[in-house]
C-alpha positions in Angstrom: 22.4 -70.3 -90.9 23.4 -66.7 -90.3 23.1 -64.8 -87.8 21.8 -61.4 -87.9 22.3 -59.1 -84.7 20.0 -56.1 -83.9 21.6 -53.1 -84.0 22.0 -51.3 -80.9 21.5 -47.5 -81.7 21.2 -46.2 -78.0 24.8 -45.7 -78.2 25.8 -44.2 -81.3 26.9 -40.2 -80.2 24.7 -38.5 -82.6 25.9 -35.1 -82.2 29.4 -36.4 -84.1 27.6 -36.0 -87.6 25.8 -32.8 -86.7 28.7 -31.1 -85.7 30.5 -32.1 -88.8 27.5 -31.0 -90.8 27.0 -27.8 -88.9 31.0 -27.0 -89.5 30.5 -27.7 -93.3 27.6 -25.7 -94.1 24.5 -23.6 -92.9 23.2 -23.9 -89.9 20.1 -26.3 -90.6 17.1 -26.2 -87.4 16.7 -29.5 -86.0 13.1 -30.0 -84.4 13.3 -32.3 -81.1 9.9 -32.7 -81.2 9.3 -36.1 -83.2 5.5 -35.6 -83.8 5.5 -32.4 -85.4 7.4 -34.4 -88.6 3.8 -36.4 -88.8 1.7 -33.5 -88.6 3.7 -31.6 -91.3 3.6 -34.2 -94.2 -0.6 -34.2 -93.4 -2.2 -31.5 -95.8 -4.2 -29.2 -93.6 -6.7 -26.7 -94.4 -4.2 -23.9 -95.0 -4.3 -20.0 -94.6 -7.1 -17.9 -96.4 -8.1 -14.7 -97.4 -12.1 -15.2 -97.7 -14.4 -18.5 -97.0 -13.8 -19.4 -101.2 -10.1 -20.3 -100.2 -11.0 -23.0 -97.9 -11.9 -26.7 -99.1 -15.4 -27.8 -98.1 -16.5 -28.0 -94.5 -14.3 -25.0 -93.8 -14.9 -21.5 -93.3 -12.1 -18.7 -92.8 -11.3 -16.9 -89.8 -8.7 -14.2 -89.2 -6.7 -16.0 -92.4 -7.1 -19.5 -91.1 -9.8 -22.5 -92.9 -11.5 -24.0 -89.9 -14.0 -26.8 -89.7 -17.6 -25.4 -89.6 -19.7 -25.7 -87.0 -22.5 -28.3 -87.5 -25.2 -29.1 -84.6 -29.2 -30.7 -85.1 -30.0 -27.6 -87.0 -27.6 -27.2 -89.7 -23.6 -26.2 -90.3 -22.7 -22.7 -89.7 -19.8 -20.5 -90.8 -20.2 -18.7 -87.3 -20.4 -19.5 -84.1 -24.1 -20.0 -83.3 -26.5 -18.3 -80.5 -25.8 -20.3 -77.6 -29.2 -21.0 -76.8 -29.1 -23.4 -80.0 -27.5 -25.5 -78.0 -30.7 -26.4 -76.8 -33.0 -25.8 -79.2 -30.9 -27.9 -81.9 -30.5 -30.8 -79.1 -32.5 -33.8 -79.9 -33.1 -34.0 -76.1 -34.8 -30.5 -75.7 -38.2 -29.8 -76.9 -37.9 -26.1 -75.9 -35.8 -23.5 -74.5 -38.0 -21.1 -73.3 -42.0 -21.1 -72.7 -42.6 -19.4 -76.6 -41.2 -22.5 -78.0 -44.2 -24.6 -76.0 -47.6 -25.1 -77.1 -50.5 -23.3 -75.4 -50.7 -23.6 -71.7 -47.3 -25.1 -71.2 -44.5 -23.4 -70.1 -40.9 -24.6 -70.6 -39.0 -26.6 -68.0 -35.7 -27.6 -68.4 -35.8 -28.1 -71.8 -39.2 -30.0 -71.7 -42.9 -28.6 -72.4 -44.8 -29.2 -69.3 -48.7 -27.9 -68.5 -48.5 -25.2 -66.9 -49.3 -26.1 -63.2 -50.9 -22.5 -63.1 -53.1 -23.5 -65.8 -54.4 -27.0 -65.1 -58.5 -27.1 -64.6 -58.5 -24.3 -67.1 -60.6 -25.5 -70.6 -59.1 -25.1 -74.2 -60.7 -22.3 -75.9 -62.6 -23.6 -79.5 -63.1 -20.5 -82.1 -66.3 -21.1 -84.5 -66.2 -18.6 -87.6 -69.8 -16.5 -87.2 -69.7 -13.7 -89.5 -68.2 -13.1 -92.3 -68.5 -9.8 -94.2 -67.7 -9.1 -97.9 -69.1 -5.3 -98.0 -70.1 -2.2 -96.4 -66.5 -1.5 -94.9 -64.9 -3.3 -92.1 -66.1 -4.1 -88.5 -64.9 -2.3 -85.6 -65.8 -1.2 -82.1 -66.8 -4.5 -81.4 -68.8 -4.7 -77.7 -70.9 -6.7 -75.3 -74.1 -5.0 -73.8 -77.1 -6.5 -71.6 -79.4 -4.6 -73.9 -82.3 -7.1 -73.8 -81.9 -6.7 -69.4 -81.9 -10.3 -69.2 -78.5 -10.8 -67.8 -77.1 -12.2 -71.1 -74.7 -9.7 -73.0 -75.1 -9.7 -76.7 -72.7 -8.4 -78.9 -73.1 -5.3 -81.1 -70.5 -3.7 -83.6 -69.8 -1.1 -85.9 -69.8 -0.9 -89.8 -69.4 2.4 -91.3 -72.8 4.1 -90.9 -74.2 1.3 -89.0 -74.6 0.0 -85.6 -75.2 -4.2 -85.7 -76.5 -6.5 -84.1 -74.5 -9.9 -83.9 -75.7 -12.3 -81.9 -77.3 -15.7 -83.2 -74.7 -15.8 -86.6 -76.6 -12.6 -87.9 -76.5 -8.8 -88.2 -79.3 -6.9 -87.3 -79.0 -3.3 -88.3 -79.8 -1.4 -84.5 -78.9 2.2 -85.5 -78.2 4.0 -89.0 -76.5 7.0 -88.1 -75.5 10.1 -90.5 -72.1 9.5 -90.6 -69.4 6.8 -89.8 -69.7 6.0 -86.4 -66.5 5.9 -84.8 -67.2 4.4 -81.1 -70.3 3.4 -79.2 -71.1 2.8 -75.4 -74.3 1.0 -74.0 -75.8 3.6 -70.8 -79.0 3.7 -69.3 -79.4 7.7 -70.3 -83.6 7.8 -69.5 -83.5 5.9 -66.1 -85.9 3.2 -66.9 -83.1 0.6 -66.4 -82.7 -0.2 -69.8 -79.6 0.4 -72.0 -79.6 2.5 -74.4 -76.7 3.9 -77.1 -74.5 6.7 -77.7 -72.6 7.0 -81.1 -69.5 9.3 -81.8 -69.5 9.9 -85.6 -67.1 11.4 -87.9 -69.0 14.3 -88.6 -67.9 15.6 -85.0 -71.3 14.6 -83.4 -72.7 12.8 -79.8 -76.0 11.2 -80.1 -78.3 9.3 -77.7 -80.6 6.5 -78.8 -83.1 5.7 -76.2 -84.2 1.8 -76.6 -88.1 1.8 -77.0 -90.1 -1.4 -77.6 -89.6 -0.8 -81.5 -85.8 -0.5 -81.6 -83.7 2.6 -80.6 -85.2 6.3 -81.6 -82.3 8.9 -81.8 -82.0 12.0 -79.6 -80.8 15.8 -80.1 -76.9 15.6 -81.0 -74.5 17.3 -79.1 -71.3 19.0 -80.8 -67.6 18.8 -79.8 -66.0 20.5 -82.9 -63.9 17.2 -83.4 -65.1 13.9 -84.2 -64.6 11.6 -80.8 -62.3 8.5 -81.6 -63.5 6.4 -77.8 -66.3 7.2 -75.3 -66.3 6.2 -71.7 -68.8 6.5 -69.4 -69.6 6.7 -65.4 -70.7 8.9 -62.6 -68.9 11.8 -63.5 -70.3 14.1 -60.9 -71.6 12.0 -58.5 -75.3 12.6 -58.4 -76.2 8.5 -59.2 -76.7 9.1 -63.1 -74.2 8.1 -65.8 -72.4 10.4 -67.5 -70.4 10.2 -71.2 -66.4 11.0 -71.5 -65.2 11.5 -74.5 -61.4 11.6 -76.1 -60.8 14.0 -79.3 -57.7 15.6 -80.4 -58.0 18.6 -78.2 -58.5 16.1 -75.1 -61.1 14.1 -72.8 -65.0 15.8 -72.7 -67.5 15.4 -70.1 -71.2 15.3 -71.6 -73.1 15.2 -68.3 -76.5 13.6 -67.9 -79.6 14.6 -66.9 -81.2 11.0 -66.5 -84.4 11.9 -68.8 -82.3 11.4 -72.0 -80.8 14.6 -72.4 -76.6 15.1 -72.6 -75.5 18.3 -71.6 -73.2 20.4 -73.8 -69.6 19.4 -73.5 -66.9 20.4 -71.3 -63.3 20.1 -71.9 -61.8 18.6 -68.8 -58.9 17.5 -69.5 -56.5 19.1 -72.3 -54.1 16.9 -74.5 -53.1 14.5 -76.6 -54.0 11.2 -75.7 -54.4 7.8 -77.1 -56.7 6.2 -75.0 -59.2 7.1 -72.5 -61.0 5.1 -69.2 -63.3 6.0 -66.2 -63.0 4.6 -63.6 -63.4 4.5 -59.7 -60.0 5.1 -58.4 -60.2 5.9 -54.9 -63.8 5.3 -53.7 -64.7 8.6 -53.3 -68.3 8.0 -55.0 -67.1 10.1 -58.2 -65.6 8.7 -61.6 -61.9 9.5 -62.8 -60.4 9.8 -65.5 -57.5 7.8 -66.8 -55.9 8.9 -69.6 -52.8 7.8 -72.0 -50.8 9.5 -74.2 -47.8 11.6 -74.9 -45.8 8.7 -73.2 -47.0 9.1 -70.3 -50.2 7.2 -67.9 -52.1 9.2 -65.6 -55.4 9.9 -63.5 -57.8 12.8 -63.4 -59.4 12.1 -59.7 -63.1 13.4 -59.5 -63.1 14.8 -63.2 -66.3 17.2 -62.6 -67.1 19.3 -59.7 -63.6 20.2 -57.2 -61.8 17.8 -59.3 -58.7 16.9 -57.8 -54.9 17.7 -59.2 -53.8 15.2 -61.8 -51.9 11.8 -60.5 -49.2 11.2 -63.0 -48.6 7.3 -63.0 -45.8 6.4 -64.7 -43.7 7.2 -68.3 -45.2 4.7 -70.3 -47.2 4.3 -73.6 -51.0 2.8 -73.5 -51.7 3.4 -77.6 -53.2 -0.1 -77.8 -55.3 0.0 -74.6 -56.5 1.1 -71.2 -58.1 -1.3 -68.7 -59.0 -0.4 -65.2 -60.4 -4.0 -63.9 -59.5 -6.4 -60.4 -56.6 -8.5 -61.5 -56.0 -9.8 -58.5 -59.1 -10.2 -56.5 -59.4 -8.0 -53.9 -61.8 -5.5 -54.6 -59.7 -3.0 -55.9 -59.3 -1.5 -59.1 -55.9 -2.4 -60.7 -55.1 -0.8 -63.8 -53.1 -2.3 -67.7 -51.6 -0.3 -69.9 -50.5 -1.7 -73.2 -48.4 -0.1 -76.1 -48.3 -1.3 -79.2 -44.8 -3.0 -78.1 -46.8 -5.8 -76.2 -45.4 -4.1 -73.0 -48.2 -4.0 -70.2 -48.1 -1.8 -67.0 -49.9 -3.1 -64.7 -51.0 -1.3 -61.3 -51.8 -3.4 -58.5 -54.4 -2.7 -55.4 -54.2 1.1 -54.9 -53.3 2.5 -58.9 -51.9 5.8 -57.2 -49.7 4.3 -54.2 -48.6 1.1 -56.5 -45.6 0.3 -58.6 -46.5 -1.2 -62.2 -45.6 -4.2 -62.9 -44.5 -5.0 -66.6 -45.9 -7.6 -68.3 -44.8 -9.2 -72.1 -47.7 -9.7 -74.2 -46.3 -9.3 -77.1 -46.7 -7.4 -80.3 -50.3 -5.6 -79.6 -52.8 -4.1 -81.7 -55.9 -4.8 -79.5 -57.2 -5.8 -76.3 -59.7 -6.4 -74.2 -60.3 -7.0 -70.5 -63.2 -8.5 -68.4 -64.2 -12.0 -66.4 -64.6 -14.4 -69.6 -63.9 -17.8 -67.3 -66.9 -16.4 -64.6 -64.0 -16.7 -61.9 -64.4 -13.7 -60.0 -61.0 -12.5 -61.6 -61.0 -10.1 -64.4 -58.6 -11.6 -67.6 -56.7 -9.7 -70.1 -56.5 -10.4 -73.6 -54.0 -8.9 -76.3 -53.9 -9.5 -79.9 -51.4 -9.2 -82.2 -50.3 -8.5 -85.5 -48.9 -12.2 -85.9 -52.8 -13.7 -85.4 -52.0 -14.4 -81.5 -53.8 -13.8 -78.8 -52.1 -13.6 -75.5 -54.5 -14.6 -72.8 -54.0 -13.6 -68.9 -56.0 -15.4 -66.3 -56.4 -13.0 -63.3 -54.2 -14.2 -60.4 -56.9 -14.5 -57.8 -54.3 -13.2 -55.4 -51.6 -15.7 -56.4 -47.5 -15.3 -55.7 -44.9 -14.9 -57.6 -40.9 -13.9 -56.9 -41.6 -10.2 -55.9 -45.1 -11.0 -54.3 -48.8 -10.2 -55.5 -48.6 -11.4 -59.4 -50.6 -9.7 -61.3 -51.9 -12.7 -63.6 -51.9 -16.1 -63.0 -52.0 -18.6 -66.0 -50.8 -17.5 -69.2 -51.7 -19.2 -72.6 -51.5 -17.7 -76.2 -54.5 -18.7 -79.0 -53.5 -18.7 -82.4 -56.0 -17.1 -84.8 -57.0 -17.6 -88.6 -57.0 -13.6 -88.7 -55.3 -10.9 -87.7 -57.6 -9.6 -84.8 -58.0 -5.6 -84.6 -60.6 -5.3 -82.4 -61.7 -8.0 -79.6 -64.7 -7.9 -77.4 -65.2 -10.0 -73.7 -68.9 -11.5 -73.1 -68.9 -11.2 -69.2 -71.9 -13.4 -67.1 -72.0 -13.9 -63.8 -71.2 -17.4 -62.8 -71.3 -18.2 -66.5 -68.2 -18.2 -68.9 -68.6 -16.0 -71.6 -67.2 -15.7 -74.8 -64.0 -13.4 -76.8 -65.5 -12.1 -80.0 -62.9 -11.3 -82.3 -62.8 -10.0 -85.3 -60.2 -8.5 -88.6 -62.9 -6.3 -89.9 -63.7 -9.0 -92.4 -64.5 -12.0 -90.4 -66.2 -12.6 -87.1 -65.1 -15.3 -84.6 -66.3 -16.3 -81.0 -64.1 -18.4 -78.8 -66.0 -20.3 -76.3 -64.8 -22.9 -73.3 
């Protein structure tokens, strides 16, 4: 047998043969590092000029292929938002409240109920109406016309005032022209509602309700035709008066209770958007809030000794104007919402408050009033992407920076697109949200 000894290397002066090398020709690099010799004999992804140059799986950056970037929701050649971190997780169901479900909000990655809204019933929509000619619907309102403590909605279609309660139209008023807006006032005093119609042919005209339906009234002229009408105790003498908002401004049509509408005034010059009456500071007069021009303001007393104008705030209210109590504490609160989806919202006293701002989205109508019979008025905000963001008034909750103006917050989606929404208010009885796109009519009911 032979026997084979190990070679001992630990010994051998290696520097001997690297001299002699280095003395008998160029000078050669000698890496100490022995793990870089692995890593260059593996074929990397190489250097690169644009994302064609790499193999698959990479992408280049600054001239170098690296690996893409791959998470629960695809591979990207970018780094991706971080918030899809979340969103892509299979452990995250949200990661923030628009990526819950209606009535939830989202809480650490999970959609929870809403503890604001618990108690609160789903709404169900019912299709009513729908309409194939005569132009679209619009102006859509509730009025108490029958005084029997129900409100019963009426709307407009071109020439035409309806009727729509019970799944049917009931033609209530043919005017001479396209009606533009129309309120519901007692104008004779017999405790009654009655109408007034803004047309397109620049006209105001009363209908007094008699037992046969409404009979028409002498028209007054504003030289414009009258795109909204308010109305409310303008001067203070206990009868209701009509505002009304052209291109040249807001019009006061004052009333004499017997059915008769004084010639107009101009009371306020400009050019606004929207128009609402309201009492403001208790003073036993109406004011005037306007909107327009980017800005929000108040007219205080608009008839007699009207007081100097109140400027609120900078902001836009081109998709409506809502004087109402939010919160619950008797006081009028005002919302202002531009077409944005950004809502101003005035709390207690409207001219010695801060607004609060308030997301609802894209808007392109709205509509305010006490649809869940809480004693809290809600706010409701359609948009162009068939949602509807509902507000439940606060009823005097908290939030961060005290008095919130709304307390639960839940978002309805729609088979339409809504342009013009109406509230059913009851007292002690929930009402319902008439909506419609001009072709179709829908209720939403608790």
């Amino acid at each position: 047998m032979t026997n084979k000894r190990a070679l001992d290397v630990s010994v051998w002066n290696l520097a001997l043969p690297l001299m002699a090398l280095a003395a008998c020709g160029p000078n050669v690099e000698v890496d100490s590092d022995p793990s870089s010799a692995s890593e260059s004999s593996e074929s990397g992804p190489g250097v690169c000029v644009t994302g064609s140059d790499c193999p698959s799986g990479y992408w280049c950056d600054a001239g170098e292929c690296v690996p893409e970037y791959c998470d629960g929701c695809g591979c990207y050649s970018a780094p991706p938002p971080p918030e899809n971190r979340f969103r892509c997780s299979p452990y995250y169901e949200c990661y923030s409240d628009e990526d819950c479900g209606e009535g939830e909000i989202c809480d650490y990655g999970s959609c929870e109920l809403d503890p604001v809204c618990e108690g609160i019933p789903q709404l169900t929509e019912q299709l009513v109406l729908a309409f194939d000619g005569g132009g679209p619907l619009t102006a859509l309102r509730y009025a108490d016309l029958e005084a029997g403590g129900a409100p019963e909605l009426i709307g407009v279609q071109d020439n035409l005032v309806l009727g729509l309660d019970g799944g049917v139209s009931t033609i209530l008023i043919v005017a001479d022209a396209p009606v533009l807006d129309v309120i519901a006032i007692d104008l004779d005093g017999d405790l009654v509602l009655d109408l007034v119609t803004a047309d397109a042919s620049s006209m105001l005209r009363g209908w007094v309700r008699e037992a046969d339906g409404f009979v028409a009234l002498e028209t007054a002229s504003l030289g414009h035709p009258a795109r909204q009408l308010a109305a409310g105790d303008v001067d203070g003498d206990g009868i209701v008066d009509v505002l009304s908002l052209t291109d040249e401004g807001a019009w006061w049509l004052r009333s004499d209770g017997a059915g008769a509408l004084a010639p107009a005034e101009l009371v306020r010059e400009g050019a606004f958007d929207r128009i609402a009456a309201a009492h403001v500071d208790e003073d036993g007069r109406i004011d005037l809030i306007y909107a327009g021009g980017g800005e929000v303001g108040v007219m205080l007393a608009v008839g007699l000794l009207a007081h100097p104008l109140e400027q609120l705030g900078p902001v836009f209210g081109n998709a409506g104007l809502h004087p109402a109590d939010f919160d619950g504490d008797g006081e009028i609160d005002l919302a202002a919402i531009a077409g944005d989806g950004a809502a101003n919202v005035w709390l207690d006293s409207i001219l010695l408050s801060g607004a609060a701002i308030v997301d609802v989205g894209s808007a392109l109508s709205s509509a305010s009033g006490d649809f869940d019979a809480d004693g809290y008025a809600d706010l409701v905000v359609g948009g162009p992407d068939s949602q509807l963001d509902i507000r439940h008034g606060a009823g005097g909750s908290q939030d961060d920076e005290g008095r919130a103006p709304f307390g639960c917050q839940r978002k309805h989606t729609l088979p339409l697109v809504p342009t013009a929404i109406a509230i059913g208010e009851q007292i002690g009885v929930p009402g319902p949200i008439a909506v419609t796109d001009g072709a179709q009519l829908y209720l939403l009911t608790r």
